[in-house]
DOGU-247745 format. One record per residue: residue number from 0; x, y, z of N, C-alpha, C in turn. Coordinates in nm, 2 decimals. Each point is the difference from the previous one (the first is absolute). Last residue first. Layout:
N
[atom NUM, [X, Y, Z], [X, Y, Z], [X, Y, Z]] ...
! end
This chain:
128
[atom 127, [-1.00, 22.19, 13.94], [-0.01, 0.01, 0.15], [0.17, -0.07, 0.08]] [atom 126, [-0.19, -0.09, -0.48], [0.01, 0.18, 0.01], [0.05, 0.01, 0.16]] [atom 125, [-0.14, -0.41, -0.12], [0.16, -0.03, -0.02], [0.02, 0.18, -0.01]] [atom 124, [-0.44, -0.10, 0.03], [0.09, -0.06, 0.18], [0.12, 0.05, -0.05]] [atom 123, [-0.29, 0.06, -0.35], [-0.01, 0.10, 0.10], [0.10, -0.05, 0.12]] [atom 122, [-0.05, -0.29, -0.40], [0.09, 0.10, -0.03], [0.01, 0.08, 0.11]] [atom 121, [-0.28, -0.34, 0.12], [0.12, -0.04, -0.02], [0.10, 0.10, -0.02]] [atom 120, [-0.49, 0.10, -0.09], [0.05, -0.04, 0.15], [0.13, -0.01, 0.02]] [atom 119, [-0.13, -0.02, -0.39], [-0.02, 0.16, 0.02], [0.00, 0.01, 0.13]] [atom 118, [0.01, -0.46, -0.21], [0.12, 0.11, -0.04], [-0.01, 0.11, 0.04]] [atom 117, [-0.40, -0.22, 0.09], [0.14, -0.06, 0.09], [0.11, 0.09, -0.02]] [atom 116, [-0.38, 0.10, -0.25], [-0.01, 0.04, 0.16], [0.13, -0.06, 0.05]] [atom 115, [-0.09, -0.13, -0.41], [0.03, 0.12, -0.02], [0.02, 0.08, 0.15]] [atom 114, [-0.14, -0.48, -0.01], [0.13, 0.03, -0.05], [0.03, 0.17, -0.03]] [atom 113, [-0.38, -0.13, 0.33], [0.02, -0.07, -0.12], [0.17, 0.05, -0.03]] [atom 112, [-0.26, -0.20, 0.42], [0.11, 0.10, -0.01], [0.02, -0.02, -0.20]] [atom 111, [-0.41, -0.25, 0.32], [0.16, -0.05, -0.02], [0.03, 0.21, -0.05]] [atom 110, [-0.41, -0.15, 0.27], [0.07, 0.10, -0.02], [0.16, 0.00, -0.03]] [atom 109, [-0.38, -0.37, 0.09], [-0.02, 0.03, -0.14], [0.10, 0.19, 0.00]] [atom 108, [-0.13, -0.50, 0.21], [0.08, 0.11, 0.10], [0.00, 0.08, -0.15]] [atom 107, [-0.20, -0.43, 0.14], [-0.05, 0.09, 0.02], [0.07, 0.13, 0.01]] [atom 106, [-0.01, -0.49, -0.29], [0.10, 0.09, 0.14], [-0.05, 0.13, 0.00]] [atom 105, [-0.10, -0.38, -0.30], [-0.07, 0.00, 0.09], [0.00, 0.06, 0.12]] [atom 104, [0.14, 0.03, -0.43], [-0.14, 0.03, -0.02], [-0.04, -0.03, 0.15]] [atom 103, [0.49, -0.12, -0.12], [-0.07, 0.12, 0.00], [-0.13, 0.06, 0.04]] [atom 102, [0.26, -0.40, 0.00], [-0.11, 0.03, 0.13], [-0.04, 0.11, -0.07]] [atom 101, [0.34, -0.21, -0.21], [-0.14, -0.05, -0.09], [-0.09, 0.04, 0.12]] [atom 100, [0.42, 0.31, -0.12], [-0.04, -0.10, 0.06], [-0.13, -0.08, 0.00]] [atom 99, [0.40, 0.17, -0.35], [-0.11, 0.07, 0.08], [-0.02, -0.11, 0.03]] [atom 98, [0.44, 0.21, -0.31], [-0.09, -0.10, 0.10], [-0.10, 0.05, 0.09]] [atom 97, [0.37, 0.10, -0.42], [-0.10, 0.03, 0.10], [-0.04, -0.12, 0.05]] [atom 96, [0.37, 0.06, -0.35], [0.04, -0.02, 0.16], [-0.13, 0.04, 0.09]] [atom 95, [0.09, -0.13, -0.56], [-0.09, 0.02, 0.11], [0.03, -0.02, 0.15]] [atom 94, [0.29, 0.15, -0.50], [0.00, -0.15, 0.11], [-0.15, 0.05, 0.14]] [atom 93, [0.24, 0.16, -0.58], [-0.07, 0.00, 0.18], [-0.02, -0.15, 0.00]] [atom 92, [0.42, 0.12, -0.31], [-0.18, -0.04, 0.03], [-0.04, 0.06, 0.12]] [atom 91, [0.39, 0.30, -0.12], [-0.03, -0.18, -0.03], [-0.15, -0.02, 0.03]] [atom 90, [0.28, 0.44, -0.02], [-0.12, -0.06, -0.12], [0.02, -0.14, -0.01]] [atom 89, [0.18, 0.34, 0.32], [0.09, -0.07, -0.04], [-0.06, -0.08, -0.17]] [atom 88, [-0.12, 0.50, 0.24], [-0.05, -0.15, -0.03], [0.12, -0.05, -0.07]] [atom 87, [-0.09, 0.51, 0.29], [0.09, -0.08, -0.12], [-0.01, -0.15, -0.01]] [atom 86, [-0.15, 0.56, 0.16], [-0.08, -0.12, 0.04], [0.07, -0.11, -0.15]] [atom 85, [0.10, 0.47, 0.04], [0.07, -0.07, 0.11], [-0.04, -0.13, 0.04]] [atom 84, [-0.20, 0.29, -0.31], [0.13, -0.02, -0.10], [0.08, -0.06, 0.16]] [atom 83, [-0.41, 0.15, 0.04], [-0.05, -0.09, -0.03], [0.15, -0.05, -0.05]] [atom 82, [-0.17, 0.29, 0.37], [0.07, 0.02, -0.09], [0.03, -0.09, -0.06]] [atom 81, [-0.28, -0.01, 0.38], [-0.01, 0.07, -0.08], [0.08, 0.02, -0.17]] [atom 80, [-0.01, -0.35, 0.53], [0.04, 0.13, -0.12], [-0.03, 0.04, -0.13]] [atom 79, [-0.25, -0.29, 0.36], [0.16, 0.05, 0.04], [0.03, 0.12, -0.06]] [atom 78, [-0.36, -0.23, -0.21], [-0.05, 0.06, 0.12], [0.11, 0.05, 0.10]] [atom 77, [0.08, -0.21, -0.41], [-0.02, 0.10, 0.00], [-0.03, 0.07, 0.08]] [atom 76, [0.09, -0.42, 0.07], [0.10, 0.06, -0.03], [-0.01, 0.14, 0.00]] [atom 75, [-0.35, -0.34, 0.02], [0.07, 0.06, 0.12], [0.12, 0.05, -0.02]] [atom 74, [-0.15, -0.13, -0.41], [-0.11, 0.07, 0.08], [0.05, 0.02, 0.13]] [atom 73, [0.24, -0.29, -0.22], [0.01, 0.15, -0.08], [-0.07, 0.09, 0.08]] [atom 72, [-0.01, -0.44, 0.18], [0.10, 0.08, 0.01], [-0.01, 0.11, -0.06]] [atom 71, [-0.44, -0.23, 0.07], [0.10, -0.01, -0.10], [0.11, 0.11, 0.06]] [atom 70, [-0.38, -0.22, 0.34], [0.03, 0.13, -0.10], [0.13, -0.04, -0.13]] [atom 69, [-0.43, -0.14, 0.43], [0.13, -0.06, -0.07], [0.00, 0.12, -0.14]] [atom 68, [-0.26, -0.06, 0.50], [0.00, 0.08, -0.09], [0.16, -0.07, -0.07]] [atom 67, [-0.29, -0.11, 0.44], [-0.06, -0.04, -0.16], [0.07, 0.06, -0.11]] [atom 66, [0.26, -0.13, 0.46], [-0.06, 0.08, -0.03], [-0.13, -0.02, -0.12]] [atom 65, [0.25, -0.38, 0.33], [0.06, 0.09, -0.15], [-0.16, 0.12, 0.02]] [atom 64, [0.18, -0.45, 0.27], [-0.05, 0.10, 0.03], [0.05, 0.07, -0.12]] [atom 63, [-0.03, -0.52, 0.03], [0.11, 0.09, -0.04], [-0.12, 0.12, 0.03]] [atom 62, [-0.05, -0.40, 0.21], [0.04, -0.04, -0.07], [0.13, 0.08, -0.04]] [atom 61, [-0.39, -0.05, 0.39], [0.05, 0.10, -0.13], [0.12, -0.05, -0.07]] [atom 60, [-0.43, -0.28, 0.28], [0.14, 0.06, -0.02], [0.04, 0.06, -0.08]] [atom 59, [-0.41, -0.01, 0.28], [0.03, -0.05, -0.11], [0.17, 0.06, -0.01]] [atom 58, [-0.46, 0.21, 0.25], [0.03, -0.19, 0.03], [0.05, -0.04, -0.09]] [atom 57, [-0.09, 0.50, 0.21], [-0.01, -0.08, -0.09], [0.08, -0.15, 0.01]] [atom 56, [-0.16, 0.42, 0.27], [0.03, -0.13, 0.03], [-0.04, -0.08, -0.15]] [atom 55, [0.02, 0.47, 0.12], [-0.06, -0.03, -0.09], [-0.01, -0.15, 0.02]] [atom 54, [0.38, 0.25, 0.18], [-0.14, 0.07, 0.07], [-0.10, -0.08, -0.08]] [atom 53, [0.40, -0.15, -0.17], [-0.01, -0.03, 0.14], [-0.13, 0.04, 0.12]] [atom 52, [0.14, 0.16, -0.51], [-0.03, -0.15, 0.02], [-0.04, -0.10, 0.13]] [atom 51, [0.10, 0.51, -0.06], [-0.12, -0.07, 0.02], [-0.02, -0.13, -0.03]] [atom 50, [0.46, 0.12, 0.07], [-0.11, 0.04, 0.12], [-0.16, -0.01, -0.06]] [atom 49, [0.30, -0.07, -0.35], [0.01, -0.10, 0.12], [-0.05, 0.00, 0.12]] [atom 48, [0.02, 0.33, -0.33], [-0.06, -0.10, -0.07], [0.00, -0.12, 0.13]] [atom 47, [0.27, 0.37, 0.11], [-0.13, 0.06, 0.01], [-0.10, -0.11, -0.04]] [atom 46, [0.43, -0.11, -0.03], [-0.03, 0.01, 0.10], [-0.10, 0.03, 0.04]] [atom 45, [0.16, 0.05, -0.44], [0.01, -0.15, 0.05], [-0.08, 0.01, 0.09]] [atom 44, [0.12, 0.41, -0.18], [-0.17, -0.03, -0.04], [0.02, -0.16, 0.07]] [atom 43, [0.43, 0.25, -0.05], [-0.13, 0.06, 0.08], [-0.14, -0.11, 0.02]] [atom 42, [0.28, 0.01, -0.39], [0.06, -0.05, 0.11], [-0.08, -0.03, 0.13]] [atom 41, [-0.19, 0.02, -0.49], [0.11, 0.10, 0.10], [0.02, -0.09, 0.14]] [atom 40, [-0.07, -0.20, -0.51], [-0.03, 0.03, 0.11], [0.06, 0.07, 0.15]] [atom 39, [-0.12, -0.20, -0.56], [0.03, 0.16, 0.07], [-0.01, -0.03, 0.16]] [atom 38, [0.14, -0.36, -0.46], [-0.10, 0.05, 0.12], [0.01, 0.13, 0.05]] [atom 37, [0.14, -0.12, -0.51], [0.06, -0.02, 0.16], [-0.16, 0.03, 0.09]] [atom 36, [0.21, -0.09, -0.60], [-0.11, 0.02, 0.13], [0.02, -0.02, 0.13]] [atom 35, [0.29, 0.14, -0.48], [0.00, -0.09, 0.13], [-0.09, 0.03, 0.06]] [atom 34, [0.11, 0.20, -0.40], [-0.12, -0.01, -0.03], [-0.03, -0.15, 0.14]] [atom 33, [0.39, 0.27, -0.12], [-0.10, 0.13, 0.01], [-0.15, -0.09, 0.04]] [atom 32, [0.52, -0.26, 0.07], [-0.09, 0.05, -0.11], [-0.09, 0.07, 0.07]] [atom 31, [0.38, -0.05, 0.23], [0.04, -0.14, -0.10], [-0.08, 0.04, -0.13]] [atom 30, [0.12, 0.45, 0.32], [-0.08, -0.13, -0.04], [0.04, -0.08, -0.06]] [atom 29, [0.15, 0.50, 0.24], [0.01, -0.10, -0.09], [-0.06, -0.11, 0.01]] [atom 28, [0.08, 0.54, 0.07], [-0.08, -0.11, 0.06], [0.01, -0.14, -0.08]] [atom 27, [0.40, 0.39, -0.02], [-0.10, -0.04, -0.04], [-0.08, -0.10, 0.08]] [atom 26, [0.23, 0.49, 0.23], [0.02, -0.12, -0.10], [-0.13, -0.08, 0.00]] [atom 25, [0.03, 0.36, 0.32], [0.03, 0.04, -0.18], [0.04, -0.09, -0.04]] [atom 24, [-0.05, -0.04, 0.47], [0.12, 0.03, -0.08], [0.02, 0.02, -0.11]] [atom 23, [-0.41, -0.10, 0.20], [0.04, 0.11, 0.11], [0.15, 0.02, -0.07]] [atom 22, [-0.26, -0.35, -0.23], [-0.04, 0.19, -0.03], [0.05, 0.07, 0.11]] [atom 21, [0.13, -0.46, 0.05], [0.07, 0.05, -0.11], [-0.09, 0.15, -0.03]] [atom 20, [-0.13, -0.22, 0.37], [0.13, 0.01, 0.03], [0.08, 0.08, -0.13]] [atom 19, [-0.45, -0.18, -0.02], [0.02, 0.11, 0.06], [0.14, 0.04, 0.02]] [atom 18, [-0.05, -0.41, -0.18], [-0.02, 0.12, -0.10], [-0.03, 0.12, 0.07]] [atom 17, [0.09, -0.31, 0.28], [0.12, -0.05, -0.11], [-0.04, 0.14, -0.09]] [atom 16, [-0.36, -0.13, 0.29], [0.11, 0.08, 0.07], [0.13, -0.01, -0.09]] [atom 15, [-0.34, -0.26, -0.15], [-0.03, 0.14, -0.02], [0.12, 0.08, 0.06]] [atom 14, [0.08, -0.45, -0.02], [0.01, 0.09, -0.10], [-0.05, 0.10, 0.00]] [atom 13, [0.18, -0.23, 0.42], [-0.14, 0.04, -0.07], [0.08, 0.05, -0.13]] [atom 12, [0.34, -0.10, 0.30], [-0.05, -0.12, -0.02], [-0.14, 0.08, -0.11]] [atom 11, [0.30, 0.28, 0.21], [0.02, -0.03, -0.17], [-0.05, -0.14, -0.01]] [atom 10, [-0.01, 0.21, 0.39], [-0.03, 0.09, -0.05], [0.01, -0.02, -0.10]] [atom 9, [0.06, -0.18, 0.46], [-0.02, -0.06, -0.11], [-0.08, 0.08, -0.14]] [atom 8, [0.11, 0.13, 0.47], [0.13, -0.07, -0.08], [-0.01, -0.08, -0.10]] [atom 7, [-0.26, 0.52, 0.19], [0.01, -0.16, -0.03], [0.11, -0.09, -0.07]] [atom 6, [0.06, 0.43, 0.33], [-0.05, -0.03, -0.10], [0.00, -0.16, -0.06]] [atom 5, [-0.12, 0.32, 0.40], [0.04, -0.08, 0.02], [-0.02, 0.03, -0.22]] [atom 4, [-0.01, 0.42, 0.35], [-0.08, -0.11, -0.09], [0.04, -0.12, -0.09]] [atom 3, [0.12, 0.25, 0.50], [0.04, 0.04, -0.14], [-0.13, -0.14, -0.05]] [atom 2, [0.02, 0.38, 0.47], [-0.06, -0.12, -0.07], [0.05, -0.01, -0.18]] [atom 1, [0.20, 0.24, 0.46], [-0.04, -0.01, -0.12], [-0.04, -0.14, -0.09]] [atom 0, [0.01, 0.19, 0.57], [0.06, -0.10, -0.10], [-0.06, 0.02, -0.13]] 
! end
C-alpha cells in the first residue's frame, strides 16, 4: 500500500503559510504593514511545551501557550524570502498581534523553535 502525504486543509488560514504559499508561486508576500508584531510559534513546539508541563507537575493554568519570540512581519518576511521587491505593505498602522504568556518564567520547557528554524523546517517538509 502507498503511503500518500496528506495535504493540509487549512493551508491559507496562517499568514506565514499564506506567504510561503506566495514565494513557492513567485508572487508578492503581502502585509497590512512592515512594522506588525506577531508571536512566533511553531507548531510543533505546543505539545512538546505541554508534555513538560505535565512531566514537571506544574500547578497553574495556562492561559495562552506562546513561544518567547515576537517578530515584526518585515523581519519574518525576510526570513521567507529574500527578494526584497516581493515583500509588499499595505502601509496602515501597525497593529500589535503578539502575545505572551504571564507563566512564561514559570514553564519549564525552554526548546521553543525559533522563527528562522521553523521556516527552514516548514520550507523542507513542503520539498518532500
Amino acid at each position: 500500500m502507498e503511503m500518500r502525504k496528506k495535504k493540509w486543509s487549512r493551508n491559507n488560514v496562517s499568514l506565514v503559510q499564506q506567504w510561503l504559499n506566495s514565494l513557492k508561486n513567485n508572487t508578492v508576500l503581502k502585509t497590512s504593514s512592515f512594522e506588525n508584531i506577531r508571536d512566533w510559534t511553531y507548531a510543533k513546539d505546543i505539545p512538546r511545551a505541554i508534555d513538560s508541563i505535565i512531566k514537571n507537575n506544574n500547578n497553574f493554568k495556562i492561559l495562552n501557550l506562546v513561544s518567547p519570540y515576537l517578530i515584526k512581519d518585515i523581519n519574518l518576511m525576510k526570513k521567507i524570502c529574500s527578494n526584497k521587491n516581493l515583500l509588499v505593505s499595505d502601509n496602515k498602522d501597525a497593529i500589535n498581534n503578539a502575545t505572551i504568556s504571564i507563566y512564561k518564567s514559570r514553564l519549564k520547557f525552554y526548546n521553543w523553535t525559533s522563527p528562522q528554524r521553523g521556516i527552514n523546517l516548514i520550507k523542507n517538509n513542503e520539498k518532500n
